[in-house]
C-alpha positions in Angstrom: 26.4 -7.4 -14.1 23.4 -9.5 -14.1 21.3 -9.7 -17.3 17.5 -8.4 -17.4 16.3 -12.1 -17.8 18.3 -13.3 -14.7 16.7 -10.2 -12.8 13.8 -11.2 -14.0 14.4 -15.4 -12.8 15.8 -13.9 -9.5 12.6 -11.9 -8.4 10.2 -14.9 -10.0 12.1 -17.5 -7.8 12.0 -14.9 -4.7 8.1 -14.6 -5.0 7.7 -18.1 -5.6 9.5 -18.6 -2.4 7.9 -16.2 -0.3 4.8 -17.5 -1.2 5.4 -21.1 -0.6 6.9 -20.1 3.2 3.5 -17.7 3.7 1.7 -20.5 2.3 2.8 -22.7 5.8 1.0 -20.2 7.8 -1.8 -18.3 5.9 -4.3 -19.7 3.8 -5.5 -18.3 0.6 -5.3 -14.6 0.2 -3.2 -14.8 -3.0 -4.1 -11.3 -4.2 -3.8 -9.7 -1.3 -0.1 -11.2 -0.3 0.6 -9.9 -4.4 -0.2 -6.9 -4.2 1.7 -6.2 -0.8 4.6 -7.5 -2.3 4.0 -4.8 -5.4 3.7 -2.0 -2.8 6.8 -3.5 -0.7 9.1 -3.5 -4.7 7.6 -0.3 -5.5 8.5 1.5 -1.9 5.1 2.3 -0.8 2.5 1.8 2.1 -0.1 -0.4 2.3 -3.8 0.1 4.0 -5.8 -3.5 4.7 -8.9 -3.4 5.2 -11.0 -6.2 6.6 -13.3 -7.7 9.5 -11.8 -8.9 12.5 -9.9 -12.3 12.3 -9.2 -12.7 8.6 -5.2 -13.0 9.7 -4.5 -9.4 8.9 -1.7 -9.3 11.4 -0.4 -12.7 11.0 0.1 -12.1 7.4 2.2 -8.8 8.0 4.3 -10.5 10.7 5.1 -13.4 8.4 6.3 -11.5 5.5 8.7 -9.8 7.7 9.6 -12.9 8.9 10.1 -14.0 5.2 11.7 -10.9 4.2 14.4 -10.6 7.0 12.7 -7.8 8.0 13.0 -5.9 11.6 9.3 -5.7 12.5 7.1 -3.5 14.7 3.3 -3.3 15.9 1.3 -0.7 17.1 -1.6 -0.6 18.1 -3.6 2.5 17.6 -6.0 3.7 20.8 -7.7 7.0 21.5 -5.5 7.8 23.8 -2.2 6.9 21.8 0.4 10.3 21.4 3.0 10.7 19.2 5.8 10.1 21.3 4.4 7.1 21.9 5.1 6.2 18.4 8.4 8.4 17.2 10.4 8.0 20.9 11.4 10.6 22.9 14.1 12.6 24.4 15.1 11.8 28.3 17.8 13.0 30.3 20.7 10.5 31.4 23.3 10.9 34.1 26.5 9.8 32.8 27.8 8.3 36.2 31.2 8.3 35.9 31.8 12.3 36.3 27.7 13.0 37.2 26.6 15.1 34.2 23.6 15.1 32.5 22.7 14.7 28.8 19.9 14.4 26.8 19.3 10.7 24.8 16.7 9.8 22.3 15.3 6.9 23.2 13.8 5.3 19.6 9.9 4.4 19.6 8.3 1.4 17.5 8.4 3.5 14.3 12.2 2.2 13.9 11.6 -0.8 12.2 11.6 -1.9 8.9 8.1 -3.2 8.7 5.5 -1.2 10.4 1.8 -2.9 11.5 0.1 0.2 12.2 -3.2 -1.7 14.2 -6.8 0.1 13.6 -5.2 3.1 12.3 -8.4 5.3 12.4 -8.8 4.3 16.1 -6.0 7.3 17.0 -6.4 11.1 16.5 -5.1 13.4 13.9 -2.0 14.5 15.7 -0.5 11.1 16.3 -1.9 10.3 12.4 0.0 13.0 11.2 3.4 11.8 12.9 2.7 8.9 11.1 2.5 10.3 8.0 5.7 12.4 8.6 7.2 9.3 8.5 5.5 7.5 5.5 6.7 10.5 3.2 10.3 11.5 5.0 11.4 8.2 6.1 12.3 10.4 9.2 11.0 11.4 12.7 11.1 15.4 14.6 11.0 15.0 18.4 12.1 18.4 19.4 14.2 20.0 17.2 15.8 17.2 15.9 15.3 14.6 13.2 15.8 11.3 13.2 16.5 9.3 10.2 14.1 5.8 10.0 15.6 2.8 9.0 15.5 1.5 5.2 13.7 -0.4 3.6 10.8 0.9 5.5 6.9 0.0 4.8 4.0 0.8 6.6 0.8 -1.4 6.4 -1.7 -0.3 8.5 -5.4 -2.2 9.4 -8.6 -0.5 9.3 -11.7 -2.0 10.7 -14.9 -1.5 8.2 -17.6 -2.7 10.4 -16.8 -0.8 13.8 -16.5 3.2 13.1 -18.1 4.4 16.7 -14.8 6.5 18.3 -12.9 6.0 15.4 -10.8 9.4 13.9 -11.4 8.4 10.1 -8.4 9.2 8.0 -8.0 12.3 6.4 -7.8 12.3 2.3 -4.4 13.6 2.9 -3.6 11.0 4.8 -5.1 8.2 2.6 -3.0 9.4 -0.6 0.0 8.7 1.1 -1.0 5.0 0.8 0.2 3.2 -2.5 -3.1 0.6 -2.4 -6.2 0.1 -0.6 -6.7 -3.4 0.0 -9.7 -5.3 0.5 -9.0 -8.5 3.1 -11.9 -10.7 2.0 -13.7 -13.6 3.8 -12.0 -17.5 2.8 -13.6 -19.4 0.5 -14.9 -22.7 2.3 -12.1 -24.7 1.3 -9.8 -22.1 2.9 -12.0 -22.0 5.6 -11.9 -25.4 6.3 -8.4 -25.8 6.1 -7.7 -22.6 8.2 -10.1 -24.6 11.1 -7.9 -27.7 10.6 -4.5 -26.1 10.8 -5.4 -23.5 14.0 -7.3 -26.9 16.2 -4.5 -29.1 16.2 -1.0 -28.8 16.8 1.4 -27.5 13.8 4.4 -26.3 13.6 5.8 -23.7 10.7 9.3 -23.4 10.1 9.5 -19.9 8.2 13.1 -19.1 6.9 14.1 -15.6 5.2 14.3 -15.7 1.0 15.3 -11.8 0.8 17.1 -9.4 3.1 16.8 -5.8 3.5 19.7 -5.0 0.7 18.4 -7.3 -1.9 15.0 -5.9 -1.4 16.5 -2.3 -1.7 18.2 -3.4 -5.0 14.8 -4.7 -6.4 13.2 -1.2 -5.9 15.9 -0.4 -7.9 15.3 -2.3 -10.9 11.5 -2.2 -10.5 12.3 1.6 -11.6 14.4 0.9 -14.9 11.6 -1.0 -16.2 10.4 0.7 -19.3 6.5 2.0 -19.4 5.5 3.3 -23.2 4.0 6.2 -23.5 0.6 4.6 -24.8 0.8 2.8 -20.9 1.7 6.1 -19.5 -1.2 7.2 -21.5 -3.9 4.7 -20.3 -3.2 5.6 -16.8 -3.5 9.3 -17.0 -6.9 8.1 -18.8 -7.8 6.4 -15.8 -7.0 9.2 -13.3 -7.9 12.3 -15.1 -11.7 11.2 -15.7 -12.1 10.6 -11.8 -11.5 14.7 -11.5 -15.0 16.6 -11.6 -13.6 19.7 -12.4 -12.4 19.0 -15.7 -14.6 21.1 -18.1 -14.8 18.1 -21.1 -14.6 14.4 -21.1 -15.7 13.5 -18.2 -18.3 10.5 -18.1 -21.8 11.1 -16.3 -21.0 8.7 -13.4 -18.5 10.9 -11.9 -19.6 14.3 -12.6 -23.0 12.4 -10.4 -21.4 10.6 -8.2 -17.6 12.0 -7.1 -16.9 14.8 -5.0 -13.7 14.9 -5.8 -11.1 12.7 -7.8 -7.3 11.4 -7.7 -4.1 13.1 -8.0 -1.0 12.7 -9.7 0.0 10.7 -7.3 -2.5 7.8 -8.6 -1.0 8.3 -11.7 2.6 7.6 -10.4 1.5 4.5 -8.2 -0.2 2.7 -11.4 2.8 3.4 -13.1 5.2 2.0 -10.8 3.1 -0.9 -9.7 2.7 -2.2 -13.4 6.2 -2.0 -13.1 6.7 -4.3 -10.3 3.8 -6.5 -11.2 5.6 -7.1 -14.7 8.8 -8.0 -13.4 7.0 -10.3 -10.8 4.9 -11.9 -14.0 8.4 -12.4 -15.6 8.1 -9.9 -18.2 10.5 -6.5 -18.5 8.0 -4.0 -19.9 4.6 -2.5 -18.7 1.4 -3.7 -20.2 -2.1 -1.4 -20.3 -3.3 -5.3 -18.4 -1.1 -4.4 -15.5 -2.4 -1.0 -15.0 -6.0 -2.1 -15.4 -5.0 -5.0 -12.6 -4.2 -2.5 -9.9 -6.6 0.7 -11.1 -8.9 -0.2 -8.4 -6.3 -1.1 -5.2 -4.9 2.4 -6.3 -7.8 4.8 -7.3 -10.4 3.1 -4.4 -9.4 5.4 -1.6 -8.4 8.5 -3.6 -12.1 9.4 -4.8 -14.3 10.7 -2.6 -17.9 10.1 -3.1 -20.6 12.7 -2.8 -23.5 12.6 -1.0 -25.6 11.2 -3.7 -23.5 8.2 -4.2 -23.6 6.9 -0.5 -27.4 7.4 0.0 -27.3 5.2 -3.6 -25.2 2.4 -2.1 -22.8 3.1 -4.9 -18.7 2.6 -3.8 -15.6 3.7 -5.5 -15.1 0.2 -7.3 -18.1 1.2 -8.6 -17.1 4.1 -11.0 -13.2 2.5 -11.3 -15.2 -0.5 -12.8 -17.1 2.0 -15.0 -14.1 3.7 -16.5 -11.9 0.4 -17.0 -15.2 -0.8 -19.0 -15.3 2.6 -21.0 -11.9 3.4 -21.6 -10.2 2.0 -25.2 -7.2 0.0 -24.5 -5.9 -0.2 -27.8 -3.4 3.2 -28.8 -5.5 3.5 -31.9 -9.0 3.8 -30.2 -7.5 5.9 -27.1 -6.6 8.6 -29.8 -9.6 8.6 -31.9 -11.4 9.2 -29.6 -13.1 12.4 -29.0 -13.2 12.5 -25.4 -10.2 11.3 -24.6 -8.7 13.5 -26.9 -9.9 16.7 -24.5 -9.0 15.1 -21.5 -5.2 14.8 -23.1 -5.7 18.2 -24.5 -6.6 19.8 -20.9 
């Protein structure tokens, strides 16, 4: 049985890798190939965010490429059903004696890796086949259910800048998804090497580093990392501050600006997150630093923002910077601390 420090070497060496074969076709976008790679470790979903070509889709193909990884897109339209999406049932003649049977004929959800295109561009019934499938790992078409391969990871692209006919994604919906991540615009250097790459002629020769077993037996160990119960702590800090109906400890900010907050499922995605991120940093514990690192990926979508705070211009990173600025760190100043003291005591 391997030791925890050659666990530890083995995923270390397997993001290094991955890295260096994205690195032959996308440019930059460190954080945002990390933090995919926490989601994929921790067995959760992913929703990128971004302007129209900033590689979103090149960058999902890739990594399955990299990952050994049967991949699928699908590109979400107005008129898009869900059998479009989950397969269907049709009737075959079996021509040797001439009976008929019924066959289920699989749609693009069975794949490994799922590019789920402009996700708010498709209405709430074929949304909510998708999100059957993001929580099951399974399918109904009829009255049967079909089981969807595994590993399986859905990362689905939202457009920010074009929301005219667009089915925006219910909150249900959106909490399904481990992160929200932000696809920014290159710096210039990566700009100008992205121009000198795509004019000329280059070739990329992308080879697999994990397959679909290993990456199932790292979502394993990502869960036998230990969190303390000061991290655990921190976290539910975090979360439970974001919730408006909380009758003490709850900072001005959100009681003015949030609607409503996160659930416990925020709490559980920080938790297992810092646990992939620390294994990926080469450590084998979970830090209050990890949780801080990915409060905003993970709480970003799960607030939503009253009326006030939009005609304010203030965003969700907003009041997650607010409460990583406000809240202690250190065990001793989370307990002596009034507030926080009724927020653990609620």
């Amino acid at each position: 049985m391997e030791t925890s420090d050659a666990i530890v070497s083995k995923l270390q060496q397997a993001k290094e890798s991955i890295l260096q074969q994205l690195s032959q076709v996308i440019v930059g976008q460190t954080d945002v190939i990390e933090e995919l790679l926490i989601s994929i470790f921790s067995r959760g979903h992913c929703l990128l965010e971004g302007v129209p070509g900033l590689a979103k889709t090149l960058m999902v193909s890739t990594l399955a490429r990299v990952l050994d990884l049967r991949f699928s897109r699908i590109q979400f339209t107005p008129d898009l059903m869900p059998a479009d999406i989950t397969g269907i049932d049709i009737i075959e003649e079996n021509r040797a004696d001439g009976t008929r049977d019924y066959r289920f004929l699989e749609g693009p959800l069975f794949a490994n890796m799922i590019l789920a295109d402009e996700i708010n561009r498709t209405p709430p019934k074929t949304q909510s086949a998708l999100l059957e499938a993001m929580q099951e790992q399974r399918v109904t078409v009829g009255r049967n259910r079909h089981t969807l391969p595994d590993p399986f990871f859905v990362l689905a692209t939202q457009n920010p800048i074009e929301q005219e006919g667009t089915y925006p994604l219910p909150e249900a919906q959106q909490d399904r998804f481990m992160f929200k991540v932000f696809v920014e615009y290159p710096s210039f250097d990566e700009e100008f090497e992205i121009v000198r790459r795509t004019t000329a002629i280059v070739t990329d020769e992308i080879r697999p580093v994990l397959s679909g077993k290993e990456i199932l037996a790292l979502q394993q160990i990502v869960r036998q990392v230990p969190a303390s119960d000061h991290a655990m702590r921190y976290a539910l800090a975090l979360v439970r501050q974001t919730r408006v109906d909380q009758k003490k400890g709850i900072p001005e900010i959100v009681r003015d600006y949030v609607s409503w907050g996160a659930g416990p499922r925020a709490v559980q995605f920080l938790i297992l997150g810092s646990k992939a991120r620390a294994l990926l940093c080469g450590r084998t514990y979970v830090t209050c630093e990890d949780i801080k690192t990915l409060a905003k990926p993970v709480l970003r979508h799960r607030l939503v923002m009253s009326f006030l705070a939009e005609s304010e211009g203030v965003i969700s990173d907003d009041i997650v910077q607010k409460l990583l600025e406000t809240t202690p760190m250190s065990e001793d100043e989370l307990f002596r601390d009034a507030r926080f003291q009724s927020l653990f005591a609620g």
